[in-house]
N, C-alpha and C positions, 0 to 999 in steps of 0.2 A: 290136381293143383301142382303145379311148376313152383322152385324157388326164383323168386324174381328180386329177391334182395340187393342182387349182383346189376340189376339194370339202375338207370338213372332215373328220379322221376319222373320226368318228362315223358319217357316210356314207360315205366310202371303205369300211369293211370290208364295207359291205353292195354296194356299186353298184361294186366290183372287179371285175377277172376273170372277168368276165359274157363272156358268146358274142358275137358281130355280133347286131345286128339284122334281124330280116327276117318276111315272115310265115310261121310253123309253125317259128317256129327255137328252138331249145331255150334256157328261162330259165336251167338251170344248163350248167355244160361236164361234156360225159360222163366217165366213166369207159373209159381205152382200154387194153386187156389185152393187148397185143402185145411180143413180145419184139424183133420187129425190124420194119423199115420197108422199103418197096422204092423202087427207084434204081438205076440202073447208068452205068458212069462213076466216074470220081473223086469222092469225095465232099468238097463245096466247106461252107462257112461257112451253117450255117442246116439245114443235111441232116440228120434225123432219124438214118437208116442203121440203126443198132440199138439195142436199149433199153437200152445201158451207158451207151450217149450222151446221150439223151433223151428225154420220152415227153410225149407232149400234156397229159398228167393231171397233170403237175408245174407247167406253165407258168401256168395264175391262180394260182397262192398265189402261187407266185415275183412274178410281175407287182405283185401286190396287195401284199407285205411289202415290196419295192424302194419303191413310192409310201410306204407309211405309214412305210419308214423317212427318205424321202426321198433317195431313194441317184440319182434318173437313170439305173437300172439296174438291171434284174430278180434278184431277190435267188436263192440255189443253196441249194437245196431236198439235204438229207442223209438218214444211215439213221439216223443217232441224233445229239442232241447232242454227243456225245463223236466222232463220226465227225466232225461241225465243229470241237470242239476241233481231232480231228488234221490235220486239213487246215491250221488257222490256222499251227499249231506247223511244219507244212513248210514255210514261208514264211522260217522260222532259216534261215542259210547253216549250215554244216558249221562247229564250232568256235566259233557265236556265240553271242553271252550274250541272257537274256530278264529281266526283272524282272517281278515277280508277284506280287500280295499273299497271304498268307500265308495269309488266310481267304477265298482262292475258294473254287469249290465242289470239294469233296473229291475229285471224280473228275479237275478239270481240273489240281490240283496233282499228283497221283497220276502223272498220264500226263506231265508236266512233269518231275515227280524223276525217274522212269523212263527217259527219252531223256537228262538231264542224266549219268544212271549209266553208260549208256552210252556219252558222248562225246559224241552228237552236238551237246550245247551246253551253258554253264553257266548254270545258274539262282540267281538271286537272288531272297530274297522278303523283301517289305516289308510292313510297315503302311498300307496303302493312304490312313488315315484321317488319317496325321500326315503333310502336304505336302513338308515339310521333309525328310522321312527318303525320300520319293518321288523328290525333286526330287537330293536326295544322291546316290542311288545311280544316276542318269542321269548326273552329269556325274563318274563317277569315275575318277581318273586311272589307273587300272590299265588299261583299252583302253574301247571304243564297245560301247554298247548298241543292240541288233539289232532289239529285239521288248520294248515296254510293254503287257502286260495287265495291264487294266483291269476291274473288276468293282464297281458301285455299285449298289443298295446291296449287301453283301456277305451271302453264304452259308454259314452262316446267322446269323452275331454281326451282320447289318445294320447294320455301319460304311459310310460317306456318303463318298464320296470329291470333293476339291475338283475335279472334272472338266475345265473348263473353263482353270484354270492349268495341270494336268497335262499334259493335251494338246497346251496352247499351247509347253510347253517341248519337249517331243518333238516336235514339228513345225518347231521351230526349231532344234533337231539332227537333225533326220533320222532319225529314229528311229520304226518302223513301230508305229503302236497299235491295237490290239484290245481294244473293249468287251462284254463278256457285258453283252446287255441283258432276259435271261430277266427278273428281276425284275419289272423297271418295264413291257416291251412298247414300241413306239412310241406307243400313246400318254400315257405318261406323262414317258417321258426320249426324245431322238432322238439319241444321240452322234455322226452321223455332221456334225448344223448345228454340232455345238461344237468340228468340227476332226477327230474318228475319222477312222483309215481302213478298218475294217474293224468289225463291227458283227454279235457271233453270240447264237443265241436257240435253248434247246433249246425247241420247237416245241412238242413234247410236254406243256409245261405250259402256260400262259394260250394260246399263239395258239390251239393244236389245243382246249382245255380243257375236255377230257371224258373225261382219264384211260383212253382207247381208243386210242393210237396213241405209237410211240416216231419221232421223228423232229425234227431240229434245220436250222438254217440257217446262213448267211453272208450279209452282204448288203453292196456298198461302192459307193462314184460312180467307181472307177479302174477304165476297162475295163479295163487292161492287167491289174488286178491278179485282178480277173475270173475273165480268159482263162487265168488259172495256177489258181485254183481249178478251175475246170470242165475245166480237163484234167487236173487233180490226182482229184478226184472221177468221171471217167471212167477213167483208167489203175487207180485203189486198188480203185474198186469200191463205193463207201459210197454205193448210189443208195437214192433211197423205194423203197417200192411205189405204183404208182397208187391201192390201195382208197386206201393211208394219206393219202395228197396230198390225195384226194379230200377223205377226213373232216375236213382240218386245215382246209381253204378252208372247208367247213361250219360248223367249229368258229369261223373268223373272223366268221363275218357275226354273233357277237353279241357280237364283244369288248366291245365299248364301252358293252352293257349287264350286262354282267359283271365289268368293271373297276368299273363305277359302283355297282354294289350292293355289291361286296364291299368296297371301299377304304370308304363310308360304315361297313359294317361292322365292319371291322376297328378303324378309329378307336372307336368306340363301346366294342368290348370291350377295348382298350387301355386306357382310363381307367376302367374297370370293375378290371379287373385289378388294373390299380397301387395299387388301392386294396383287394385283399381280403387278411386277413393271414396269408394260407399261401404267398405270392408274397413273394419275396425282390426281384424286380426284375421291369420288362419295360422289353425290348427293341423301340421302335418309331419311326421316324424322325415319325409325328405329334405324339407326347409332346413338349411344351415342353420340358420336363426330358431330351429325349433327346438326347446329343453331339453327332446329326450332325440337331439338327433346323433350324438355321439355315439350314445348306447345303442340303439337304431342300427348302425352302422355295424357295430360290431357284431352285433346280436344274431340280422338279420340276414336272409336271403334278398333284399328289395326292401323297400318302405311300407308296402301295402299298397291298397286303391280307396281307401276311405280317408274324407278330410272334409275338415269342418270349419266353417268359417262365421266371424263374429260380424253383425251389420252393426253402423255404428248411428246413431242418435243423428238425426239431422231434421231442417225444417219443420221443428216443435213437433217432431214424432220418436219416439222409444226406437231405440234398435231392435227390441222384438217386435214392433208393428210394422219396421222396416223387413225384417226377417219373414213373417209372413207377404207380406205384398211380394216381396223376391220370388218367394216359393207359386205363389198362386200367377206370377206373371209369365213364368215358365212353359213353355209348347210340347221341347222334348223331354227333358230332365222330369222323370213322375213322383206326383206328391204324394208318398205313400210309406209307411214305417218298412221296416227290413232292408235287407244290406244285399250283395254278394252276387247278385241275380246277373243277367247278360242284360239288361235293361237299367241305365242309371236312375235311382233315386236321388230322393231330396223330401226331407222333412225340417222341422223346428223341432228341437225333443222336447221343450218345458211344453207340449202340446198333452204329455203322457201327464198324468198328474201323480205317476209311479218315479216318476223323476225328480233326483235327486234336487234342494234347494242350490247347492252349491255347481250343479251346472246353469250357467250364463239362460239368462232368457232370450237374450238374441241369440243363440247359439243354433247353428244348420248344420247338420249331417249330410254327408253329399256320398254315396255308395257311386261308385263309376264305373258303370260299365262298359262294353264294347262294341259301340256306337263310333261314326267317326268326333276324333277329337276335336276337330276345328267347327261342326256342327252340335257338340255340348261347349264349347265355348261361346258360341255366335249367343244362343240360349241364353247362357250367363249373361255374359254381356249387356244383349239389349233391354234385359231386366234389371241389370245392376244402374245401368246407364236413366232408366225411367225414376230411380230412388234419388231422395237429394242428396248432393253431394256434402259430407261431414268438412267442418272447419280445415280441421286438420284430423291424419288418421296415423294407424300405428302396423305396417305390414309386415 
């Protein structure tokens, strides 16, 4: 393995994780199907042993998401995002509190209340977007705060969180943080340079992104704190499979021309949108007019490719029955939950019944992919254009 720190990442995701050189040596790293490894003796620090522990076919994506997140340490490769959720969440001691905003993503609150109902900690959840009510609920006098997650932009109301103060305060109380950085990817947000100590990504959507593989990560610069995931993730059991490692390392080497066509895209039909008048609202940290686009700005590499749009009430129908009819009128744009893929989605989220009340029932998630953009606009379009048109609307 080469240090590849020094490249940009645009190149990193392609010139990672590559083999040694040599003549007749393989361009890519194989695929190793092995459940267990041989050794006898003790098995010391580095020893493969058996496949709970590790496997060749994990180690470039690891190598390669540690560089691009910038961590000085190989990032832990899981079986699903949510298998990284729980891993993070075992990091709570027995009886301690976590703060959490309110609009993660629905599976990571989900499994948060769920351990909270249980005892094993309390949870608090906040506005992520309002500093103040963030910053509150760290220093509150009733005992210490164990665990700040962190989620910017948010899932899926893409609330902007001030990152950089938040961090700075929890780091100054002691207080362990976790960014979900699925959204953004490293290369558009890096929370681990703005102070994170911990930094997770379901896989499954932009790194791996091709809608073929469930698998999420962990990534941090603390070995110590490492060395407790990866025996966390060998004792639980939430390993990849080798194909899926495989496809994800594959799926990387065109991040950065897929971040790049879709984020132009995305923008494009954001201001498209906001101005057609069967849309009540969109939701996009590009939008000048968007809450969190100042921070957005400052924060980011790009705005993202994810945006969501509110349908608004017209001809004695609900904007979520107008929300649905949108989505099922649809040709190319696919109606189907997850994000990140090279194939643009489109969902309603109040379809999940794991979603939150305080997201909008007319509420649409639109993942954009890299398609041409004047062919998922035409899409939108002649489906927004079939909907009645609202009195008056708010773009």
């Amino acid at each position: 393995m080469h240090d590849s720190l020094d490249l940009s990442p645009d190149s990193l995701v392609v010139a990672g994780g590559r083999p040694e050189r040599g003549r007749d040596a393989s361009v890519n790293p194989p695929v190793v199907l092995s459940s267990t490894f041989l050794g006898t003796g003790p098995l010391g620090p580095g020893d493969r042993g058996y496949g709970r522990y590790a496997n060749p076919s994990w180690e470039p994506f690891e190598e390669v998401l540690g560089q691009l997140e910038h961590a000085g340490e190989p990032a832990l490769l899981f079986s699903s995002g949510l298998a990284a959720v729980s891993a993070a969440l075992s990091l709570v001691p027995l009886g301690g509190t976590v703060v959490m905003p309110g609009h993660s993503y629905a599976g990571t609150v989900q499994m948060a209340s769920e351990l909270a109902e249980k005892g094993l900690f309390s949870l608090q959840l906040v506005d992520v977007t309002d500093t103040r009510e963030v910053l509150a609920a760290l220093h509150r006098e009733s005992g210490p705060i164990d665990l700040l997650w962190l989620e910017s932009p948010t899932n899926p109301m893409l609330g902007v969180a001030e990152l950089p103060a938040l961090l700075d305060a929890a780091r100054s109380a002691g207080i362990l943080t976790v960014v979900d950085n699925t959204f953004c990817t490293p290369l558009v947000q890096r929370p681990l340079l703005l102070g994170a100590d911990l930094v997770l990504h379901s896989v499954t959507k932009y790194l791996a992104g091709h809608s073929d593989v469930v698998l999420g990560a962990l990534v941090t610069s603390d070995a110590e704190l490492r060395a407790r995931l990866l025996h966390h993730r060998a004792l639980h059991g939430a390993i990849a499979g080798p194909w899926e490692a495989w496809l994800a390392l594959r799926g990387v080497r065109t991040l950065a021309l897929r971040i790049e066509r879709s984020q132009a895209s995305a923008q494009l039909l954001a201001e498209r949108l906001a101005r057609h008048p069967a849309v009540e609202r969109v939701r996009f940290p590009g939008l000048p007019s968007d809450p969190g686009h100042r921070r957005a700005k400052e924060q980011l590499d790009g705005f993202g490719s994810i945006l969501c749009l509110q349908l608004a009430a017209a001809g004695g129908r609900s904007g979520a029955q107008n929300a649905d009819s949108l989505v099922e009128a649809l040709r190319l744009w696919v109606p189907a939950t997850s994000l990140g893929g090279v194939e643009s989605l489109i969902e309603r989220r109040r379809r999940h019944l794991a979603e939150p009340e305080s997201v909008p029932e007319n509420l649409v998630r639109l993942s954009v992919g890299i398609e041409s953009v004047e062919d998922l606009w035409e899409d939108l379009r002649q489906a927004l254009d079939a909907l009645p048109a609202a009195e008056s609307s708010a773009g």
